[in-house]
N, CA, C and O of each residue as an XYZ file, in Angstrom:
172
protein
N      80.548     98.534     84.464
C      80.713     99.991     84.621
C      80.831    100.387     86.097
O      81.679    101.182     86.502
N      79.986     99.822     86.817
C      80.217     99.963     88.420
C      81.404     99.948     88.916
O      82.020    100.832     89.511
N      81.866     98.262     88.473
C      83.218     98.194     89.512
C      84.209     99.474     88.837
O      85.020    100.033     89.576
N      84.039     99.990     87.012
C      84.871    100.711     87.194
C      84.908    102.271     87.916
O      85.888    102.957     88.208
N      84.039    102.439     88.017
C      83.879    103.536     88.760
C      84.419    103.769     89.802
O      85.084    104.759     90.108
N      84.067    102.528     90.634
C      84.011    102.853     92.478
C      85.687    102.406     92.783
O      86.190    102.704     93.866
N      86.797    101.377     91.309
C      87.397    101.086     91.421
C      88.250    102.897     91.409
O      89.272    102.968     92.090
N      87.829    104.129     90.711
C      88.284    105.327     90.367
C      88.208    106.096     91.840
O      88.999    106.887     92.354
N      87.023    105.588     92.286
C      87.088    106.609     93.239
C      88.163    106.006     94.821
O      88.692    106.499     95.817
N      87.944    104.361     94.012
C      88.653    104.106     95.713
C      90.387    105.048     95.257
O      91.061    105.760     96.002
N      90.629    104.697     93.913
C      92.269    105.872     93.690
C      91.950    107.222     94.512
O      92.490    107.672     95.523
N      90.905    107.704     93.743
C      90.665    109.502     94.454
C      90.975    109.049     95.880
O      92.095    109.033     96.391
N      90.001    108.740     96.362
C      90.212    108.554     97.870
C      91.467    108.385     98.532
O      91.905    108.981     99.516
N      91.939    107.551     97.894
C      93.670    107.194     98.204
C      94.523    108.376     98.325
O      95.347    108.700     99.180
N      94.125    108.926     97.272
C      94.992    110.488     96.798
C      95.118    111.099     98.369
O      96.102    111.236     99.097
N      93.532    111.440     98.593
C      93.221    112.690     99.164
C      93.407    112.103    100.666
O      93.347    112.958    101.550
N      93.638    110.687    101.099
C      94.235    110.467    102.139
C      95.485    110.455    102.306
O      95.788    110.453    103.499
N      96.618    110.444    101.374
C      97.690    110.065    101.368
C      98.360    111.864    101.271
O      99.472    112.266    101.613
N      97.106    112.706    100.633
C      98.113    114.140    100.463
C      97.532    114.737    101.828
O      97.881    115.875    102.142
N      96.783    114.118    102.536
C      96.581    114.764    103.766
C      97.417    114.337    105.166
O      97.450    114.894    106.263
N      98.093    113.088    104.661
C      99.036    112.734    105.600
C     100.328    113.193    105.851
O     100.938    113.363    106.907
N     100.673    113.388    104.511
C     101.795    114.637    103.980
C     101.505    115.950    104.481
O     102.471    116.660    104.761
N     100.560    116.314    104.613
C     100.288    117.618    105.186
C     100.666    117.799    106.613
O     101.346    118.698    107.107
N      99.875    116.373    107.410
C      99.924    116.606    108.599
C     101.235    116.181    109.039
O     101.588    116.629    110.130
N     102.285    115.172    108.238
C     103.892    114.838    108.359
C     104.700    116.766    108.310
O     105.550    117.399    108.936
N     104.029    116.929    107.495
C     104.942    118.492    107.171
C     104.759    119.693    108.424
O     105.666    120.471    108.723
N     103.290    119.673    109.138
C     102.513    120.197    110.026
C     103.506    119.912    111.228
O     103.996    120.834    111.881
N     103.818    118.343    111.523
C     104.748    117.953    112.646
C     105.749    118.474    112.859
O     106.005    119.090    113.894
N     106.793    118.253    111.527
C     108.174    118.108    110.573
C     108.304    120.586    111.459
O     109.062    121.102    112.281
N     107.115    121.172    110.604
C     107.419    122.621    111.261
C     107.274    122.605    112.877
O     108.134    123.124    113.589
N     106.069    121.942    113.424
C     106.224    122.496    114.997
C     107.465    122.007    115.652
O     107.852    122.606    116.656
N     108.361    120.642    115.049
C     109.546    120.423    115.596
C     110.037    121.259    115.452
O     110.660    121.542    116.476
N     110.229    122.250    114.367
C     111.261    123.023    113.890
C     111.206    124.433    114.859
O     112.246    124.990    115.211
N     109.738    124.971    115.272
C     109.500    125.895    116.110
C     109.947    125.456    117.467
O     110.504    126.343    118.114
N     109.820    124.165    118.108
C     110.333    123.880    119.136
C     111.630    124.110    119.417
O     111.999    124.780    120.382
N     112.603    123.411    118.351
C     113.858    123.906    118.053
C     114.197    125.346    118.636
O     114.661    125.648    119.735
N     113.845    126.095    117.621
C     114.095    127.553    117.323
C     113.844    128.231    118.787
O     114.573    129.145    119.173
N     112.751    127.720    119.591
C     112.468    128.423    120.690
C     113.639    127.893    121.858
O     114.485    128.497    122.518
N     113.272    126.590    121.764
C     115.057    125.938    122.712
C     115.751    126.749    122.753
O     116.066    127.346    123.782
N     116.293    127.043    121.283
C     117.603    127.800    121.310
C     117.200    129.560    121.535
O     118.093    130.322    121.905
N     116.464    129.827    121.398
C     116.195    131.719    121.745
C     116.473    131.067    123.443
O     117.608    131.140    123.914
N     115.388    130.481    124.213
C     115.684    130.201    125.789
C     116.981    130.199    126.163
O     117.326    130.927    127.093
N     117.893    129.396    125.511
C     119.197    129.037    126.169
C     120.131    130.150    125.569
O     121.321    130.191    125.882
């Protein structure tokens, strides 16, 4: 019963690292996009 458990949570864990990396890819993915946008208002 143990291993199945901790085998459940190592998935959860996985999840909630993998949708937080996505977050912070998407987080990047916009400030490029603001960088962009401001480039071009400057020039």
């Amino acid at each position: 019963m143990t291993l199945e458990v901790s085998l459940i949570n190592v998935k959860m864990i996985k999840n909630i690292y993998s949708k937080n990396n996505n977050v912070n890819k998407n987080q990047k993915n916009s400030f490029k996009l603001q960088n962009t946008a401001n480039e071009h208002i400057e020039v």
